[in-house]
Structures are given as C-alpha cells and as structure tokens.
Backbone bond lengths (Angstrom), bond angles and torsions (degrees), N, CA, C in turn:
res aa  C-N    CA-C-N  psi(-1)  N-CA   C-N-CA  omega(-1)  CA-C   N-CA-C  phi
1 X - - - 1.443 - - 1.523 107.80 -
2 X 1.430 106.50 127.84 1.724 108.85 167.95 1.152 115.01 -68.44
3 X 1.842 99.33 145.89 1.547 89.64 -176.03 1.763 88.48 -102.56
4 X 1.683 91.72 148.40 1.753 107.35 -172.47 1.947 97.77 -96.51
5 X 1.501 110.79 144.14 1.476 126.02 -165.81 1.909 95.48 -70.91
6 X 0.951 143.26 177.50 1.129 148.82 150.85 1.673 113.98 -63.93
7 X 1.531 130.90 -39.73 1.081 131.26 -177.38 1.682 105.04 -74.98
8 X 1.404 108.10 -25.26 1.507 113.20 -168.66 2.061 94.30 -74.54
9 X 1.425 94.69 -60.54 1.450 104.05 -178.04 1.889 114.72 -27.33
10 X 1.205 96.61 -51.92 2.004 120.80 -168.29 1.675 90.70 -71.32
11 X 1.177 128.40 -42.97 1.350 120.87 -175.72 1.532 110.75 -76.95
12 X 1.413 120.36 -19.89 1.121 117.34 158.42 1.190 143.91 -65.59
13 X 1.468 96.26 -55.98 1.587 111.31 167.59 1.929 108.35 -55.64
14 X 0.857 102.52 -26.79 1.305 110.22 178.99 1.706 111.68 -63.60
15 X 0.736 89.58 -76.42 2.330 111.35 151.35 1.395 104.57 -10.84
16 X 1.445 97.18 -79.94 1.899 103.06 177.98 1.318 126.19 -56.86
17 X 1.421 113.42 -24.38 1.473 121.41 -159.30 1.509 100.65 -94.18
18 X 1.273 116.78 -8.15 1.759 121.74 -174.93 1.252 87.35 -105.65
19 X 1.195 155.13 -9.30 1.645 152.97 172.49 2.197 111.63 -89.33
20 X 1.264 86.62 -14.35 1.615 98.79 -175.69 1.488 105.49 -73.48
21 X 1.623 141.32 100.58 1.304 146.62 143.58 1.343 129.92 -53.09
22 X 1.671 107.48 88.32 1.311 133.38 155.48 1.526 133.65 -21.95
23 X 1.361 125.59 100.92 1.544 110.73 -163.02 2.024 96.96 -71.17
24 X 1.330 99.62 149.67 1.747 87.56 162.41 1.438 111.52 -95.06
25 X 1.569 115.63 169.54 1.131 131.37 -167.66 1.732 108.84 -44.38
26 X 1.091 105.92 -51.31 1.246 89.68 166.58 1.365 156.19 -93.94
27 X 1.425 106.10 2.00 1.693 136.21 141.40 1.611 91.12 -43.81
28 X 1.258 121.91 -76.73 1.362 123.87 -163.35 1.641 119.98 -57.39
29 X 1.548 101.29 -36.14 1.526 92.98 170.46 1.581 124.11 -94.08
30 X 1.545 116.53 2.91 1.424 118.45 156.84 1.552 120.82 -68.25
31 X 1.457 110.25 -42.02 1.350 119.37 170.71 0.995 126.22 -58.17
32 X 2.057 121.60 -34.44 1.742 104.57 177.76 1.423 96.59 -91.99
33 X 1.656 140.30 -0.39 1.274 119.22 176.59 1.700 101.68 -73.83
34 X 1.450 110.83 -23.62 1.717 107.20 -175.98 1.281 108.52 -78.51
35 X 0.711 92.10 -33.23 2.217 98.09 -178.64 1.940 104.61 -68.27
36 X 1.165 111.64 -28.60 1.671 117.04 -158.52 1.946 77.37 -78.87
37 X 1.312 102.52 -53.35 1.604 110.04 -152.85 1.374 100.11 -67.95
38 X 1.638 133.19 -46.61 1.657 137.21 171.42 1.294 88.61 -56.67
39 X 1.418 155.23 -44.27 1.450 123.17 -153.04 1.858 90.22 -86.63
40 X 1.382 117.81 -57.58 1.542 93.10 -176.97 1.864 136.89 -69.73
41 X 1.370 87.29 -1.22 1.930 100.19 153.15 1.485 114.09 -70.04
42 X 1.076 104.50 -65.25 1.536 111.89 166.26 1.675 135.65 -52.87
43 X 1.273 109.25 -22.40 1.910 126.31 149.98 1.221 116.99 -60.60
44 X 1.570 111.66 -30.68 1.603 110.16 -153.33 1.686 78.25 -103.57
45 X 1.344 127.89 -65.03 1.430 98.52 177.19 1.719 140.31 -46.27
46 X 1.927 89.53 -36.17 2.108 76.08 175.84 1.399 109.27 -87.94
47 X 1.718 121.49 31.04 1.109 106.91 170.28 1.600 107.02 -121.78
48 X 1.359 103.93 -1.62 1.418 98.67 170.61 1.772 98.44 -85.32
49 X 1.424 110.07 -46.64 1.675 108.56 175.91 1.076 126.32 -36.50
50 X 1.894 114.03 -29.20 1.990 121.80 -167.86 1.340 96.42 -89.69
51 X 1.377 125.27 -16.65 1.957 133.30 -158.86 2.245 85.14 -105.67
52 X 0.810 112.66 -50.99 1.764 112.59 164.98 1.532 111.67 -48.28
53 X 0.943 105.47 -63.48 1.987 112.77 -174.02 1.216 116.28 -67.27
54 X 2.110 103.76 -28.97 1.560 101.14 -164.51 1.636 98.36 -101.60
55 X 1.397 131.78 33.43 1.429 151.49 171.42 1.099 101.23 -100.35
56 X 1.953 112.14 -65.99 1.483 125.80 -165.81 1.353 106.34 -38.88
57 X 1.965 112.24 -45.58 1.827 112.37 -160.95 1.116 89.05 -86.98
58 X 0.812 148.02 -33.80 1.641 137.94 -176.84 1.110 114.57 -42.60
59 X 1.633 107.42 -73.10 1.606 119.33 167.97 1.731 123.10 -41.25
60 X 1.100 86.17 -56.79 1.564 92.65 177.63 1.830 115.05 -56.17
61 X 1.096 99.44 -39.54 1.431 102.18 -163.99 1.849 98.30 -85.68
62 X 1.604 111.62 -34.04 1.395 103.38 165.29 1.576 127.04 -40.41
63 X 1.554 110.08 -40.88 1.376 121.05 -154.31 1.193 102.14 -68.80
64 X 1.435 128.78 -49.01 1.841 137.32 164.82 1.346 122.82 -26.13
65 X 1.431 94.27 -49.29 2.162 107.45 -162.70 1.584 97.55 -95.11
C-alpha cells in the first residue's frame, strides 16, 4: 500500500466532500417529523406487545400456584 502525503490526503478529502449531497431544510425537517412519528408507532406497538406477554406470564404462572 502507498503511503499518501498529508497535502495529497486534504486534497482528497476535499474531492469527496464536494461529491457529498446536502439534504435542504426541508428534506431535513420532513425526516425528523417521520422519525418522531415511527418512534411513537413503534412505542404503541412494543407497548401493546409488553401488555400481550405481560398477560401470557401472568396466566401461565397463575395456573401453577
């Protein structure tokens, strides 16, 4: 493997960093309203799932005692 100079390195990163596509503001603020809304879809399901499972041990564990 070649070793790359430090000035070569900075001109690179430089290279890549002009190829990087920027969301705009409102790309960016559609995305955390979707992310806010999937995480409380996703609460309300693993909390109906913990109120499902936390019946199942109940029951189950009733039937023993």
């Amino acid at each position: 493997m070649s070793k790359t100079s430090p000035g070569e390195f900075v001109r690179q990163v430089r290279q890549e960093f002009s190829k990087v596509t920027w969301p705009t503001k409102k790309e960016a603020g559609v995305t955390t309203v979707m992310v806010f809304i999937m995480v409380f879809i996703m609460s309300l399901f693993f909390i109906g799932v913990d109120q499902v499972l936390s019946w199942f041990v109940s029951f189950i564990l009733g039937l023993g005692g």
